[in-house]
TIRO-2110 file (N, C-alpha, C; in Angstrom, 1 decimal):
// TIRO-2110
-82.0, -189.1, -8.3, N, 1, A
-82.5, -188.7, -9.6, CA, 1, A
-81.5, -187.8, -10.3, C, 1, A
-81.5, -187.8, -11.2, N, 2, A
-80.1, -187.4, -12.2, CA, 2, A
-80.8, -186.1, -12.8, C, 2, A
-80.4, -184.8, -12.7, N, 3, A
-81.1, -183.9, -13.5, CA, 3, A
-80.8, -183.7, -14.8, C, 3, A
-81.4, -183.4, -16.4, N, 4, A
-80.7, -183.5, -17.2, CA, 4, A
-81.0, -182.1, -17.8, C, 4, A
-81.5, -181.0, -16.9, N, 5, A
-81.7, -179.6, -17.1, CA, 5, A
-81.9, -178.6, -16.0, C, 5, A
-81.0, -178.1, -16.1, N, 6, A
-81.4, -176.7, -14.9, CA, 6, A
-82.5, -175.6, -15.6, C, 6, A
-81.6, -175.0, -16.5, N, 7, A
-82.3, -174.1, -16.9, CA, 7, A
-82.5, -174.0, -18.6, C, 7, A
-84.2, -173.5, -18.3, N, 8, A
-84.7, -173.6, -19.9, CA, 8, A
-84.9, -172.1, -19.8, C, 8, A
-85.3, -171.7, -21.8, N, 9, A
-85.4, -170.6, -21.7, CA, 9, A
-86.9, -170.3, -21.4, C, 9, A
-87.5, -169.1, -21.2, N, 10, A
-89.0, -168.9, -20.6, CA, 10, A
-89.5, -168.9, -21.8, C, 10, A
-89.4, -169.0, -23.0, N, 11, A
-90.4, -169.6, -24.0, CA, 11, A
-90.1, -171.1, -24.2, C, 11, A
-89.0, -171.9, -24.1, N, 12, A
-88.9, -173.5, -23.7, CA, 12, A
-90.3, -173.9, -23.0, C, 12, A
-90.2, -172.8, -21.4, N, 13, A
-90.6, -173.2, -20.2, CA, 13, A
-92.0, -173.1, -20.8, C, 13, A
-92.4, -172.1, -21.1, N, 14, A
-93.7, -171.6, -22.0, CA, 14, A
-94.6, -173.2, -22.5, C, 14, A
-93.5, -173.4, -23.3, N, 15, A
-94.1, -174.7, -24.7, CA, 15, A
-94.6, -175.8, -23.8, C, 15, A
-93.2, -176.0, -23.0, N, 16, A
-93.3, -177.6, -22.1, CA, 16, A
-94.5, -177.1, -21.8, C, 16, A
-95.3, -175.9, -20.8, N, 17, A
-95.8, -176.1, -19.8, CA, 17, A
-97.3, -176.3, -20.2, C, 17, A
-97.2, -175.7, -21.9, N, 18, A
-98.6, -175.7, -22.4, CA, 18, A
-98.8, -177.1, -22.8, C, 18, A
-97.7, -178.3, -23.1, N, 19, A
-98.2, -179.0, -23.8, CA, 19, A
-98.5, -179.8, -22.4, C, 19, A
-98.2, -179.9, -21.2, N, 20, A
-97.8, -180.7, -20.3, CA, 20, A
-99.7, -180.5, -20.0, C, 20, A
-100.1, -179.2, -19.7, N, 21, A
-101.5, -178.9, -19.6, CA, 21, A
-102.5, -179.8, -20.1, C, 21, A
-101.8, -180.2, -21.9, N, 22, A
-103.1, -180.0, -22.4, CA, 22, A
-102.9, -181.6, -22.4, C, 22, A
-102.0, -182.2, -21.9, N, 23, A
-101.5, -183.9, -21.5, CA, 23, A
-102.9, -184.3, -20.5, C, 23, A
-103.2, -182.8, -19.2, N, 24, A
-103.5, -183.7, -18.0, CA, 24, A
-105.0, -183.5, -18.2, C, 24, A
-105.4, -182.6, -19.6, N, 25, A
-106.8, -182.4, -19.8, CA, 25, A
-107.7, -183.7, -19.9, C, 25, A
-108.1, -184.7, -18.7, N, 26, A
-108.6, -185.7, -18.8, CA, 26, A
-109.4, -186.1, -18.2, C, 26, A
-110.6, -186.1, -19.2, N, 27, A
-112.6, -186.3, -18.3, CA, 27, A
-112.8, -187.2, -17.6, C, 27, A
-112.9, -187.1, -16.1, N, 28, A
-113.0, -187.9, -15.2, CA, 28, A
-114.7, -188.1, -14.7, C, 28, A
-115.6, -188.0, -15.8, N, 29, A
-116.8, -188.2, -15.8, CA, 29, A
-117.0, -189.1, -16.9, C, 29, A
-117.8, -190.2, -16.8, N, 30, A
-118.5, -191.1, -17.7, CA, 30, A
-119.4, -190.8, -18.6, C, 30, A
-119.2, -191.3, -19.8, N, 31, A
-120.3, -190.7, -20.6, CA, 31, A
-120.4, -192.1, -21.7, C, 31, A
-121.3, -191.7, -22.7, N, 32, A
-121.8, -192.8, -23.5, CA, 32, A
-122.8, -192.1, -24.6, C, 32, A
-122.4, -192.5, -25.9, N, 33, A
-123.0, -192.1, -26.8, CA, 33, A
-124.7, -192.8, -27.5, C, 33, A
-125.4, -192.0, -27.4, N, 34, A
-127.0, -192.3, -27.1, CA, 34, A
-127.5, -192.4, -29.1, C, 34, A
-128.4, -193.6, -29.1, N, 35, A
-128.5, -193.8, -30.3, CA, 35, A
-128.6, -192.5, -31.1, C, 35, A
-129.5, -191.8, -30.9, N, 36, A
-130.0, -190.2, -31.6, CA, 36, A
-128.4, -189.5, -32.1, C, 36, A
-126.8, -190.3, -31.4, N, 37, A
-125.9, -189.5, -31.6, CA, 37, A
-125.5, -188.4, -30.6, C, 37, A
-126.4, -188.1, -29.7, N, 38, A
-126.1, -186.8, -28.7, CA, 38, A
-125.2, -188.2, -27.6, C, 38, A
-124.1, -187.1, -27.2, N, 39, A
-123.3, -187.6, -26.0, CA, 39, A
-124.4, -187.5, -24.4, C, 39, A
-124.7, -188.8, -23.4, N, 40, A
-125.2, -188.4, -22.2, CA, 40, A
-124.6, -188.7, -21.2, C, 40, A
-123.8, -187.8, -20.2, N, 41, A
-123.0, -187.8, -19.3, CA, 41, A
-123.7, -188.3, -18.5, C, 41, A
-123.1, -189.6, -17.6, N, 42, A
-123.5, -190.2, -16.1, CA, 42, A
-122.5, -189.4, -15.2, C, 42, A
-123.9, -188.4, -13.8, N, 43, A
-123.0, -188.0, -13.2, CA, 43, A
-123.1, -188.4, -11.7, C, 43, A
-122.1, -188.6, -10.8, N, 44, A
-122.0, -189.3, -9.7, CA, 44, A
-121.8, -188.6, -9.1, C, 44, A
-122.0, -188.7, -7.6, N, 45, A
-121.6, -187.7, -6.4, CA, 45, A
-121.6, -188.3, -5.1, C, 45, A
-120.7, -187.7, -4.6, N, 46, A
-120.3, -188.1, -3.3, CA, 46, A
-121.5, -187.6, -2.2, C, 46, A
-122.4, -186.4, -2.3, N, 47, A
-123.4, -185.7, -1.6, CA, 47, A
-124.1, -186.6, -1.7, C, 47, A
-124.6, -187.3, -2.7, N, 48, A
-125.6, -188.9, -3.2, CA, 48, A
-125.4, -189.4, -2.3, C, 48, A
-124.1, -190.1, -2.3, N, 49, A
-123.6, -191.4, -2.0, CA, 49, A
-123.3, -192.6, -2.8, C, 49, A
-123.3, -191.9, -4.2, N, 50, A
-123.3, -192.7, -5.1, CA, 50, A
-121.5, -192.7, -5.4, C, 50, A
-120.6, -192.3, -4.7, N, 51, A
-119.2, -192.5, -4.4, CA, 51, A
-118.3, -192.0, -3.2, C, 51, A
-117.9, -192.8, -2.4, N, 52, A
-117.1, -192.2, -1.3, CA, 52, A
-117.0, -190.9, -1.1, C, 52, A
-116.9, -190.4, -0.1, N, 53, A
-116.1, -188.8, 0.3, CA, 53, A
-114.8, -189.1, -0.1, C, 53, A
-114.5, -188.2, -0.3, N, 54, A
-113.0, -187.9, -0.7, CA, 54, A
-111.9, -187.9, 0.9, C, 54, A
-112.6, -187.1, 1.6, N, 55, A
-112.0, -186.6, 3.0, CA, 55, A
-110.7, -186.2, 2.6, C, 55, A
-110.4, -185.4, 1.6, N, 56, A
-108.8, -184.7, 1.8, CA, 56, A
-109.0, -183.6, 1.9, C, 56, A
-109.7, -182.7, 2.5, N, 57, A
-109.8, -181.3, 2.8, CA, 57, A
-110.1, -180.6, 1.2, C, 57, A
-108.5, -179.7, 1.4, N, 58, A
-108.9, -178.8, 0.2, CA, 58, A
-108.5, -179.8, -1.3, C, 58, A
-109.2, -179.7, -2.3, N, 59, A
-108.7, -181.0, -3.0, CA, 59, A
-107.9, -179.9, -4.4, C, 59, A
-106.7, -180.3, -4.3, N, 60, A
-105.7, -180.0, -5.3, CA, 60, A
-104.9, -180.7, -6.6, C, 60, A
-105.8, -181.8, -6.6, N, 61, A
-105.4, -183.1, -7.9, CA, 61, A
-106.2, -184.0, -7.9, C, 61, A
-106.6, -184.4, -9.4, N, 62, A
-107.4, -185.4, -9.3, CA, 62, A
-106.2, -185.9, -10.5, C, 62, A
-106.3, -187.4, -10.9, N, 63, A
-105.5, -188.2, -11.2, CA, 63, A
-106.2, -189.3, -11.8, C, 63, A
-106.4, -189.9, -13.3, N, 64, A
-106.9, -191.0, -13.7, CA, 64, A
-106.0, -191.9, -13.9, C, 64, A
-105.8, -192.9, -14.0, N, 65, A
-105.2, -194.5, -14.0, CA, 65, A
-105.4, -195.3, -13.5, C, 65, A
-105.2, -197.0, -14.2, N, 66, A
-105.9, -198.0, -13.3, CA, 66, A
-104.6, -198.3, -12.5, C, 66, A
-105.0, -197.8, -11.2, N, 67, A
-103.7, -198.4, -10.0, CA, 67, A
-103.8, -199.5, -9.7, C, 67, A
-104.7, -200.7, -9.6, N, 68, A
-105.0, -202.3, -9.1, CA, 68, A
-104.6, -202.8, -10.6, C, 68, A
-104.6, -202.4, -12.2, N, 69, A
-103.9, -203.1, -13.0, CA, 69, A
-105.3, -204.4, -13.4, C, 69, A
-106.7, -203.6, -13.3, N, 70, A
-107.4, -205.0, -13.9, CA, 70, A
-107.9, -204.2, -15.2, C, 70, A
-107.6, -203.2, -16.0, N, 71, A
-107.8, -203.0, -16.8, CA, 71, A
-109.3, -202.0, -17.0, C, 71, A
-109.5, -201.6, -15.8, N, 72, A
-110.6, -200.1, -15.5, CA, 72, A
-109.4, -198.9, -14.9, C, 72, A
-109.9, -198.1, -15.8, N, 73, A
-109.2, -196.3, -14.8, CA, 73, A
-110.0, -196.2, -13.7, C, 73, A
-109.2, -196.1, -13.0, N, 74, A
-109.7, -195.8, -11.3, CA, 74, A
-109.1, -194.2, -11.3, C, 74, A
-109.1, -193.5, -10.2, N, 75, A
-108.8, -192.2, -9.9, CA, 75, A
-108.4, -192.0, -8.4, C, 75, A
-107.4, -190.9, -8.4, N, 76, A
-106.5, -190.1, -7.2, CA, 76, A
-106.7, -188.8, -7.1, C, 76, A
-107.5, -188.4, -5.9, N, 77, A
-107.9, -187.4, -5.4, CA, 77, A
-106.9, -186.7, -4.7, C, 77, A
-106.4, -185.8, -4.6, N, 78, A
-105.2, -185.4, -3.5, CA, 78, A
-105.8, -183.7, -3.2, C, 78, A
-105.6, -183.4, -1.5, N, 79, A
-106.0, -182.3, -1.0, CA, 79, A
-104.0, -182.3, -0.6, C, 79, A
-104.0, -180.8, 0.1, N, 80, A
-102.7, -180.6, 1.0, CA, 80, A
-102.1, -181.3, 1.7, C, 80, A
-102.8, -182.6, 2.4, N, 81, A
-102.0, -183.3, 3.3, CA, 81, A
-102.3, -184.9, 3.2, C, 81, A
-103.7, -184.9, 2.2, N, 82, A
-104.3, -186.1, 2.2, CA, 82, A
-104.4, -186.3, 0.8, C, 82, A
-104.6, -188.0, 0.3, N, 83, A
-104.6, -188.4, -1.0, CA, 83, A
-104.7, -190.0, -0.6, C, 83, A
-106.2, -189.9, -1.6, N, 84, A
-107.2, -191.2, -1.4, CA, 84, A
-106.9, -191.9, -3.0, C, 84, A
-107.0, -192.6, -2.9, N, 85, A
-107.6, -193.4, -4.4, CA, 85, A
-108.6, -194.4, -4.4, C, 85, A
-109.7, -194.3, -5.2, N, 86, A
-111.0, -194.8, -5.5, CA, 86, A
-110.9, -196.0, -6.9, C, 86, A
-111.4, -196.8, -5.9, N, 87, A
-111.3, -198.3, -6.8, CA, 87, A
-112.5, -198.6, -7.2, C, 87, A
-112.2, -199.2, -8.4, N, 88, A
-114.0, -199.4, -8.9, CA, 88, A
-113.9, -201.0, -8.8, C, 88, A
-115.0, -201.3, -8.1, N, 89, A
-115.5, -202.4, -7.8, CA, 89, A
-117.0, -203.2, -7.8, C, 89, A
-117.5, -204.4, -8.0, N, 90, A
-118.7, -204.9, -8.8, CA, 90, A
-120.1, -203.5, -8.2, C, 90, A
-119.9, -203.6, -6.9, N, 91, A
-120.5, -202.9, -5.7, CA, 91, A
-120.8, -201.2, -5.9, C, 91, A
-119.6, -200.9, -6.7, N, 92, A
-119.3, -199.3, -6.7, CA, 92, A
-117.9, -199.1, -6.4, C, 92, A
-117.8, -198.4, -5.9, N, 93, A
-116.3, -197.1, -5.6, CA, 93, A
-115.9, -197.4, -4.3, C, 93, A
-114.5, -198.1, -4.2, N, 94, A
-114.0, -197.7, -2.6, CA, 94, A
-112.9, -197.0, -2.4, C, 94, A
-112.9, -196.5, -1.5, N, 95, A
-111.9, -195.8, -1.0, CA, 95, A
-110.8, -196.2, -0.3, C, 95, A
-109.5, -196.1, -0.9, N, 96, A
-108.1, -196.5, 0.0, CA, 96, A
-107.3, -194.8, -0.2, C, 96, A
-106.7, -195.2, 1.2, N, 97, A
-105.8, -194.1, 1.6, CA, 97, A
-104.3, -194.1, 1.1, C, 97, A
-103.7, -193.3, 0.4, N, 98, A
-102.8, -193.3, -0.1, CA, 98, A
-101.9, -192.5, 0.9, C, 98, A
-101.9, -191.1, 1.4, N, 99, A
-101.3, -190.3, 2.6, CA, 99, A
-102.8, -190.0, 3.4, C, 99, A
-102.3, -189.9, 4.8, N, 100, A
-103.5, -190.2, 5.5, CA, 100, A
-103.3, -188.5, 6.4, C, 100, A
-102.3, -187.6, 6.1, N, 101, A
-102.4, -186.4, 6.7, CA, 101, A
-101.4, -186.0, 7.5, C, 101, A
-100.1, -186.5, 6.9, N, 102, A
-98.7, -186.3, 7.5, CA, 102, A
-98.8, -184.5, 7.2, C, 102, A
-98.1, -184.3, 8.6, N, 103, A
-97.7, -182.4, 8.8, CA, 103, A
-97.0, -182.5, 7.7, C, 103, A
-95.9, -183.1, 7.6, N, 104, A
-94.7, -182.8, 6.7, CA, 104, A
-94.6, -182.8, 5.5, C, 104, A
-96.0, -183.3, 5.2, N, 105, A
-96.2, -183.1, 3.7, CA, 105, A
-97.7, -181.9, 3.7, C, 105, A
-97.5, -181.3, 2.2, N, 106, A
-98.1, -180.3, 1.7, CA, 106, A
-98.4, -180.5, 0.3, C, 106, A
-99.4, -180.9, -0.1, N, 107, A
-99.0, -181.2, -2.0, CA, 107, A
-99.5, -179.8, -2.7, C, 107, A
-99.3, -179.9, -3.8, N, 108, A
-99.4, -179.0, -4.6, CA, 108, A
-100.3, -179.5, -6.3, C, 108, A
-100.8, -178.7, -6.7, N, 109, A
-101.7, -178.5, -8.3, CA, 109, A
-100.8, -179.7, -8.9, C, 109, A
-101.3, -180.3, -9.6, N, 110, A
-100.4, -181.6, -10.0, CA, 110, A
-100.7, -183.1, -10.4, C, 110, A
-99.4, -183.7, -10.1, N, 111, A
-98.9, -185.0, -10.1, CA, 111, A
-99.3, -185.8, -11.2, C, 111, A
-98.9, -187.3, -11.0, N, 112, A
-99.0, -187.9, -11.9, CA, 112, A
-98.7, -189.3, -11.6, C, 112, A
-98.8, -190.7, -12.6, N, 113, A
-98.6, -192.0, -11.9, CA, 113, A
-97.4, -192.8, -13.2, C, 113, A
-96.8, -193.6, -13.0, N, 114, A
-95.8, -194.0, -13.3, CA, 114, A
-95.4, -195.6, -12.7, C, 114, A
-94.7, -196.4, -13.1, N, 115, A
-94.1, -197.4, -12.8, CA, 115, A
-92.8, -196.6, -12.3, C, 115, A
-93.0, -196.4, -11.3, N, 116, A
-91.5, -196.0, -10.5, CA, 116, A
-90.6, -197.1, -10.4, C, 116, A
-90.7, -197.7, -9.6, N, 117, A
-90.1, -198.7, -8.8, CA, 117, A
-89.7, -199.8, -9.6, C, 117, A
-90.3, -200.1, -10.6, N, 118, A
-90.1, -201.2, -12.1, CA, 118, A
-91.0, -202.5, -11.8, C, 118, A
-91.9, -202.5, -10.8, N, 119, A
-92.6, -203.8, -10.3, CA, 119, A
-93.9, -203.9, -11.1, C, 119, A
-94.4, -203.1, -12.4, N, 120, A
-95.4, -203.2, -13.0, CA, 120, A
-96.6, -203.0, -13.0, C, 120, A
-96.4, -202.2, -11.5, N, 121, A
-97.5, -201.4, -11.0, CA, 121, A
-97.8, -199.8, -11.2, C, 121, A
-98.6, -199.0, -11.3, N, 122, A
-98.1, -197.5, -10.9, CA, 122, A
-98.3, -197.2, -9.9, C, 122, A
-97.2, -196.4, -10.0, N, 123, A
-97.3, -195.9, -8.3, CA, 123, A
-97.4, -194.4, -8.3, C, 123, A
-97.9, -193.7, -7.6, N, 124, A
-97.9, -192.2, -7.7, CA, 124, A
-97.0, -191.1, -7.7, C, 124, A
-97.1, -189.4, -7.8, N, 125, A
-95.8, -188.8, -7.2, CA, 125, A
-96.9, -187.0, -7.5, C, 125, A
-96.3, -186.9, -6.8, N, 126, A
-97.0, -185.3, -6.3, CA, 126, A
-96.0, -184.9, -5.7, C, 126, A
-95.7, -183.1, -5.9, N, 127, A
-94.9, -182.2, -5.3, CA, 127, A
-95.3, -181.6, -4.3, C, 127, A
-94.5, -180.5, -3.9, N, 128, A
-95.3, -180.0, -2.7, CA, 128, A
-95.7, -178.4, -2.8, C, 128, A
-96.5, -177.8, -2.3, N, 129, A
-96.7, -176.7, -2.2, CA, 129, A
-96.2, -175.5, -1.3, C, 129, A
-95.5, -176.2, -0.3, N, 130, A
-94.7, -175.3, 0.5, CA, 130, A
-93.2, -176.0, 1.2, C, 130, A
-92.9, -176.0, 2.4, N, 131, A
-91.9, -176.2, 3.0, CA, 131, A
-90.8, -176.7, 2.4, C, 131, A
-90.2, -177.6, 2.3, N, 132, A
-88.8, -178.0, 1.7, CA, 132, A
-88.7, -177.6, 0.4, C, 132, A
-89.8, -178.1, -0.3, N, 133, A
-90.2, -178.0, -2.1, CA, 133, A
-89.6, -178.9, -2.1, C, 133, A
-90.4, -180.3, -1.4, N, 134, A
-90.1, -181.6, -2.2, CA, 134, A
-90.8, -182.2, -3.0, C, 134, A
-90.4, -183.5, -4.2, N, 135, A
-91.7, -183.7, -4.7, CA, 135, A
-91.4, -185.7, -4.2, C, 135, A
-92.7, -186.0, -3.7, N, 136, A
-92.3, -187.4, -3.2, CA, 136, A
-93.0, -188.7, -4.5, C, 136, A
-93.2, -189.7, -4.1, N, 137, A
-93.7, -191.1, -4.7, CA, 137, A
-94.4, -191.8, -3.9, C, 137, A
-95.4, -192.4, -4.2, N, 138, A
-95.9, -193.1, -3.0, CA, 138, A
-95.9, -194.8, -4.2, C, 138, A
-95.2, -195.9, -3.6, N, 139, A
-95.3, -197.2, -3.9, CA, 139, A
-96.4, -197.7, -3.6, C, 139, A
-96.9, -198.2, -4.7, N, 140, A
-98.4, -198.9, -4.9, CA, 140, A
-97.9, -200.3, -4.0, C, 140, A
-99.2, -200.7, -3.4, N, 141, A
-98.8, -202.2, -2.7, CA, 141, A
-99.1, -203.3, -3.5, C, 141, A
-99.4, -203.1, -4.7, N, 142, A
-100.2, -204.2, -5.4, CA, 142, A
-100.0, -205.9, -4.8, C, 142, A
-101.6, -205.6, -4.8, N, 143, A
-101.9, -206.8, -4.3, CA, 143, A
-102.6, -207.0, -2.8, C, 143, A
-102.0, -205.9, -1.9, N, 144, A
-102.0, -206.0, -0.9, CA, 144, A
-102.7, -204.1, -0.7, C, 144, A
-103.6, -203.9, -1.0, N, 145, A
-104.1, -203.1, -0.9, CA, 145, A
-105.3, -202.9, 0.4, C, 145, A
-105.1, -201.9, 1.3, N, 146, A
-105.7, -202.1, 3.0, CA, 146, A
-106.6, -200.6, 2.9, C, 146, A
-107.6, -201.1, 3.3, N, 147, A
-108.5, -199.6, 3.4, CA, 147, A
-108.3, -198.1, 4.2, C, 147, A
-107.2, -199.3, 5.5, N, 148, A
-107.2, -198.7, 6.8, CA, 148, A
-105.3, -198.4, 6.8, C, 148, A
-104.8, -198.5, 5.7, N, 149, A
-103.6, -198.4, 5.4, CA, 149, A
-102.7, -197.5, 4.4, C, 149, A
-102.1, -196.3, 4.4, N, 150, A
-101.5, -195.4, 4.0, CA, 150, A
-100.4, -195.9, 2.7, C, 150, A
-100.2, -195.6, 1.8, N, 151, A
-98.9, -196.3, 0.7, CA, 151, A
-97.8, -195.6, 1.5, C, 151, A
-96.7, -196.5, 1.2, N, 152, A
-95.2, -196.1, 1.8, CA, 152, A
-94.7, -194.8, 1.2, C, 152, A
-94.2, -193.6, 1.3, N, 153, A
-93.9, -192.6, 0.8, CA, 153, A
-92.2, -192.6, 0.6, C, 153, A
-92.4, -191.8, -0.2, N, 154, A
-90.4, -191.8, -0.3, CA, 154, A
-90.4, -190.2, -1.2, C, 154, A
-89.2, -189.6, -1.0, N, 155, A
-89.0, -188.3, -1.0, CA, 155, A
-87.8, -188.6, -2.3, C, 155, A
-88.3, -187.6, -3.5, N, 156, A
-87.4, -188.0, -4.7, CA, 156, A
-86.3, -186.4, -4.9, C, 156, A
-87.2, -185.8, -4.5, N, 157, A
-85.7, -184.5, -4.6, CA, 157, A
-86.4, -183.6, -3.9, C, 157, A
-85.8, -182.2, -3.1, N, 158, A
-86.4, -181.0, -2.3, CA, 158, A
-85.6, -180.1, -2.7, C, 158, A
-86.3, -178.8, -3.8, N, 159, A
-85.2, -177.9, -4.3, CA, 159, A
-86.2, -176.4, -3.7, C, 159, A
-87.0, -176.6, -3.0, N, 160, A
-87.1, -175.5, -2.3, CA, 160, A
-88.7, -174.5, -3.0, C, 160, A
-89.6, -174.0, -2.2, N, 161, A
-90.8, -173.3, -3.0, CA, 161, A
-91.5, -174.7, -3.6, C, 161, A
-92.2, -173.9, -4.4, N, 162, A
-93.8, -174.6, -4.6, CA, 162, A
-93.5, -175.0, -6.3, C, 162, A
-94.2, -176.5, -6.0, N, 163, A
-94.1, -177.8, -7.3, CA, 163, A
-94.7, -177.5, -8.1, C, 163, A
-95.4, -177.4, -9.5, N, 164, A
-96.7, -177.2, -9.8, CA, 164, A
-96.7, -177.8, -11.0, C, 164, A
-97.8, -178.8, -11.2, N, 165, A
-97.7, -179.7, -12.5, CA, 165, A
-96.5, -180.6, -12.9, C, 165, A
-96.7, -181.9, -12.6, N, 166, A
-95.1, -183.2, -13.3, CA, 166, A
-96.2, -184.0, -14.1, C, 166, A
-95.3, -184.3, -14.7, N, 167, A
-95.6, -185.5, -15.7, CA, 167, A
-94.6, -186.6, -16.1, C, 167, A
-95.0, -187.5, -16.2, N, 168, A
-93.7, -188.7, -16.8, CA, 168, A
-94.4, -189.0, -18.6, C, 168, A
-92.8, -188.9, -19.2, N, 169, A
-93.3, -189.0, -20.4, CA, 169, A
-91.8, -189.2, -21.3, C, 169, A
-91.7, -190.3, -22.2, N, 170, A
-90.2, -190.2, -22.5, CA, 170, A
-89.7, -189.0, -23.8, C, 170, A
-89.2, -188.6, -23.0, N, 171, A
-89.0, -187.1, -23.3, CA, 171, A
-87.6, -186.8, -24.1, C, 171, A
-86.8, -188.1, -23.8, N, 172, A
-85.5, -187.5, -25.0, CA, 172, A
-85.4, -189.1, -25.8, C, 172, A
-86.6, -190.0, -26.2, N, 173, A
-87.0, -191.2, -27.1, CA, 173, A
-86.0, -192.3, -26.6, C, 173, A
-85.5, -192.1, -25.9, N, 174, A
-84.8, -193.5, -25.0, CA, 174, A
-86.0, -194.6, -25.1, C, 174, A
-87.4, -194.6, -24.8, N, 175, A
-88.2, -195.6, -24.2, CA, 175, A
-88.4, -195.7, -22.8, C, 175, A
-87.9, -194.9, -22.0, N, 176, A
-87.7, -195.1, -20.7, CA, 176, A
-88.3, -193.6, -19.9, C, 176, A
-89.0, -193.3, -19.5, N, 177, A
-89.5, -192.4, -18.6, CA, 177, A
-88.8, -191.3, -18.1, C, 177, A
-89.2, -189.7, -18.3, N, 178, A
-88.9, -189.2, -17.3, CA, 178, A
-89.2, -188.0, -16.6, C, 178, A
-89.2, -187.6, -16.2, N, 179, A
-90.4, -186.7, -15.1, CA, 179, A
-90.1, -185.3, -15.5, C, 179, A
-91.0, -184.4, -15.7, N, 180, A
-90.7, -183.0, -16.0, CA, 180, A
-91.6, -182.5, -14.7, C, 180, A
-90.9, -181.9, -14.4, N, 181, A
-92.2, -180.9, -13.5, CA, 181, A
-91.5, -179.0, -13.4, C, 181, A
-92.6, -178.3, -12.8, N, 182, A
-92.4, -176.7, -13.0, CA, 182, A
-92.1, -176.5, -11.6, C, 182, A
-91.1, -175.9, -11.0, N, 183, A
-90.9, -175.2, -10.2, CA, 183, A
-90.8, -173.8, -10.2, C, 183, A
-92.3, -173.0, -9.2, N, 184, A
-93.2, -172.2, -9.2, CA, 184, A
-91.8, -171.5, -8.7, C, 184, A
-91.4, -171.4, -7.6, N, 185, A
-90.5, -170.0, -6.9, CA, 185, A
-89.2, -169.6, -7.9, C, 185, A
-88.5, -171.0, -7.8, N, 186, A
-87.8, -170.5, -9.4, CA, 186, A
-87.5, -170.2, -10.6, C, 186, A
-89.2, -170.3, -10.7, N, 187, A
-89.3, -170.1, -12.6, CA, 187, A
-88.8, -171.0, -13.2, C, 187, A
-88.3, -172.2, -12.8, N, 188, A
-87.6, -173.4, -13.8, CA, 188, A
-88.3, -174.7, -14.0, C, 188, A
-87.8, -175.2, -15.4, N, 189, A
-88.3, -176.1, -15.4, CA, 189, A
-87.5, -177.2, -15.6, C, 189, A
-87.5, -178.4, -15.2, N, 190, A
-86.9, -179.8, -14.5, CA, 190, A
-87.1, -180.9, -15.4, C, 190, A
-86.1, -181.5, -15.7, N, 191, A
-86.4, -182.8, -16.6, CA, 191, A
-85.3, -183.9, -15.8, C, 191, A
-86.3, -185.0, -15.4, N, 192, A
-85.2, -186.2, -14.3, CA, 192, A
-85.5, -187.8, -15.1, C, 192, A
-84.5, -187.9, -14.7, N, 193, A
-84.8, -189.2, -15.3, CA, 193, A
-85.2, -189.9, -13.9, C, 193, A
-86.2, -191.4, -14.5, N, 194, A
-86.7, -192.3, -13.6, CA, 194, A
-85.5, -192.7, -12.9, C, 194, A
-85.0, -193.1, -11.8, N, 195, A
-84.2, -194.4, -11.6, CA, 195, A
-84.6, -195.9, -12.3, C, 195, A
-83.7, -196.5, -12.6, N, 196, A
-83.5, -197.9, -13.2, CA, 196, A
-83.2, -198.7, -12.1, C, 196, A
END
């Protein structure tokens, strides 16, 4: 990945980071407007059983998009070592494993989904919260999606300390994608272009 900024100024970093916020402000609860005009939220829970456990320990991202591509937002739960994604299906909600609890990974506050790869899928990407300060990708299998099976991971840059908040968004009007995220230890903020 090609960097196309080292360093912004701390009111730059400021602006990006407020608008980038108010990008991931997005209600991951159902709702529906009731004749009378009052909004009535449907709410689900995993204590129910009215949706999968999550099982990622401490959970540090949650994530809307439809990742299977049939035209419903599904969601990506991500804790420090684990990160599930919940498919909606005639039945209800299932759960597939995206990272299944590799040591070597650590995620961090975040992420986001994207057609990485250019296959017409999205695929995911989260940074890390400690060790290398990498931020990776995980390739969606489309099509071939396994309950009992992890997405392939790939490692997109490691500049050290903790990730916090990316986004993909075309950012200098090319039409083509590209990833901003905050790096916490060095106060900077990062603008990459996708690979082509």
């Amino acid at each position: 990945m090609k960097m196309l900024a080292s360093k912004v100024t701390v009111f730059q970093s400021a602006v990006l980071l407020l608008v980038l916020l108010c990008c991931l402000a997005v209600p991951v609860v159902a709702s529906e407007v009731v004749s009378d005009g009052r909004t009535r939220w449907l709410h689900l829970s995993s204590t129910k059983g009215e949706l999968p456990a999550a099982d990622v320990d401490r959970q540090v991202a949650a994530l809307v998009a439809d990742i299977d591509g049939d035209g419903i937002n599904d969601f990506v739960i991500a804790g420090y070592e684990k990160m599930a994604w919940f498919r909606r299906q005639k039945e209800g909600w299932k759960r597939y494993p995206i990272e299944n609890g590799s040591p070597q990974v650590r995620m961090e506050a975040g992420g986001d989904c994207c057609d990485i790869d250019g296959d017409g899928d999205l695929d995911v990407l989260m940074g890390a919260q400690s060790k290398e300060g990498e931020i990776w990708w995980w390739e969606n299998p489309h099509l071939h999606f396994a309950a009992d099976k992890p997405w392939t991971r790939y490692k997109v840059i490691a500049v050290g300390g903790t990730h916090h908040d990316q986004i993909f968004g075309d950012f200098d009007g090319d039409g083509k994608p590209e990833l901003a995220f905050w790096y916490n230890a060095g106060m900077q903020l990062f603008l990459a272009r996708v690979p082509q």
